[in-house]
C-alpha positions in Angstrom: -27.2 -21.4 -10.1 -29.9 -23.0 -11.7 -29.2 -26.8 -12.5 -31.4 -27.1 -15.8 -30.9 -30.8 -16.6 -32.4 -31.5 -12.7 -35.6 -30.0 -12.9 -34.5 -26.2 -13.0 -33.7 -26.3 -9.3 -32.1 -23.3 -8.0 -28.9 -24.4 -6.0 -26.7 -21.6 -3.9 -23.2 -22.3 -5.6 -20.9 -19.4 -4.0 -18.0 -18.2 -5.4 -14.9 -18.8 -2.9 -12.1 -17.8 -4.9 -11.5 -16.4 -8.6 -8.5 -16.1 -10.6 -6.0 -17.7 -8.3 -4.5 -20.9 -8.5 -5.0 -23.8 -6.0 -1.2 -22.9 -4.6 -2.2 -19.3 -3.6 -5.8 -19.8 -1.9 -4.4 -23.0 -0.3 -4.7 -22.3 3.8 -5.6 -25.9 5.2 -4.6 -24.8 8.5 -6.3 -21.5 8.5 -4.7 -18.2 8.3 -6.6 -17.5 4.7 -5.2 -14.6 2.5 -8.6 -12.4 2.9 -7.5 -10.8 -0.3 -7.7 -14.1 -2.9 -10.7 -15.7 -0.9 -14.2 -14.9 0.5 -14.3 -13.3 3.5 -16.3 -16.0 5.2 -13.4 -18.9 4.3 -12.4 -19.9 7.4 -9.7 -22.6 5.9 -9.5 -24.0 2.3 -7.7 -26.7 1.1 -8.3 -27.3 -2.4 -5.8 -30.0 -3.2 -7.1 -33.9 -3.3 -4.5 -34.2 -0.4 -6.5 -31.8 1.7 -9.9 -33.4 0.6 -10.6 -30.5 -1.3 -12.3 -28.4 1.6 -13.3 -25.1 2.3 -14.5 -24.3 6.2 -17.5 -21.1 6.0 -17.7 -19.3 8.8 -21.3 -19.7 9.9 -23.6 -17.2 11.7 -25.9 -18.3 14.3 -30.0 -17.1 13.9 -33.1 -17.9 15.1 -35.9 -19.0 12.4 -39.1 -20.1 13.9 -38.0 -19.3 17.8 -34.9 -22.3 17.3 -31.5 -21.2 17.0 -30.0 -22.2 13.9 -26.5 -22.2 11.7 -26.5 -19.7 8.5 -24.5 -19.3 5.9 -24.5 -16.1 4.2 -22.6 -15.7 1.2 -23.8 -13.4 -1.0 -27.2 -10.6 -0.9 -28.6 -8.7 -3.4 -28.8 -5.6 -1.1 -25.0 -4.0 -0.6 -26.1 -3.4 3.4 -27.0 -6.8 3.8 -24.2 -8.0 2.0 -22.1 -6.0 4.0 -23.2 -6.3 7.9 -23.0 -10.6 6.5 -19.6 -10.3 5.1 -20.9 -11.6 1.8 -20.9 -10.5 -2.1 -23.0 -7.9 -3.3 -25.0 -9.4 -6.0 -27.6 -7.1 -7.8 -28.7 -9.2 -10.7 -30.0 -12.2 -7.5 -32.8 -9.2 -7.8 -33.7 -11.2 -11.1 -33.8 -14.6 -10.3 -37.7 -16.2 -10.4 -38.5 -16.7 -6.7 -41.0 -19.7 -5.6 -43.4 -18.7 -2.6 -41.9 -17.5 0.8 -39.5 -21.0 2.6 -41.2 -23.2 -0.1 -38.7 -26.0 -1.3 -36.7 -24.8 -4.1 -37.2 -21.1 -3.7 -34.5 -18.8 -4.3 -35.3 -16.9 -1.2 -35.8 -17.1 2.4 -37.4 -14.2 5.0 -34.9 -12.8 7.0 -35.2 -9.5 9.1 -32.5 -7.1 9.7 -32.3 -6.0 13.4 -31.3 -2.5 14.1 -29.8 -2.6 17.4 -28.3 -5.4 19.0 -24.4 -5.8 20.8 -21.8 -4.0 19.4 -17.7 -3.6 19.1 -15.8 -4.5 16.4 -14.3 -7.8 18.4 -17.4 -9.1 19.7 -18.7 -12.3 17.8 -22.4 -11.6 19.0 -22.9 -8.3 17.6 -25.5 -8.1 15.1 -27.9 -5.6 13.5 -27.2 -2.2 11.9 -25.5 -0.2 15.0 -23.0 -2.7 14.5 -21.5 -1.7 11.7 
């Protein structure tokens, strides 16, 4: 989203939920309903009583050579959005871009690996051959 009233600053503001109340999404202790809630919720507790939380699963990457938490919600490319468990977002292809990991940009380089570890219940597969 682009916050025009604070410099026109794009922010990543991810949808978590749509069209359900706070009742049906609420999973504080985990065990999320995968079909009212991202697929990345890990917990969500959006009552004041619960803090109004939600717990993203996050992936682990290396940028620079330094490993590094990523959260990956959404991708404007339906194999990327799919091997990150995120939204497929086509019109992100129109957003103005600032250069390559300058502050502010709307974009950040990442590379798709090809091959990597596989199996459906392994939490370090990555890269095409895993899906």
């Amino acid at each position: 989203m682009r916050i025009a009233n604070a410099g026109g600053h794009i922010y990543n503001a991810p949808v978590i939920a749509f069209d359900s109340s706070a009742a049906e999404i609420r999973a504080c202790k985990g065990n999320v309903d995968r079909r009212l809630v991202h697929d990345r919720v890990v917990r969500i507790c959006p009552d004041a009583n619960g803090g109004g939380t939600v717990t993203i699963k996050l992936t682990t990457i290396f940028s620079f050579g330094r490993p590094a938490q990523y959260m990956s919600t959404e991708a404007s490319d339906p194999v990327v959005a799919t091997l990150d468990r995120g939204t497929y977002t086509p019109a992100m292809n129109d957003l103005p871009v600032g250069s390559d990991d300058a502050a502010f940009s709307a974009i950040e380089r990442l590379f798709v690996m090809i091959n990597g570890p596989t199996g459906s219940r392994n939490p370090q597969r990555q890269g095409l051959n895993s899906a």
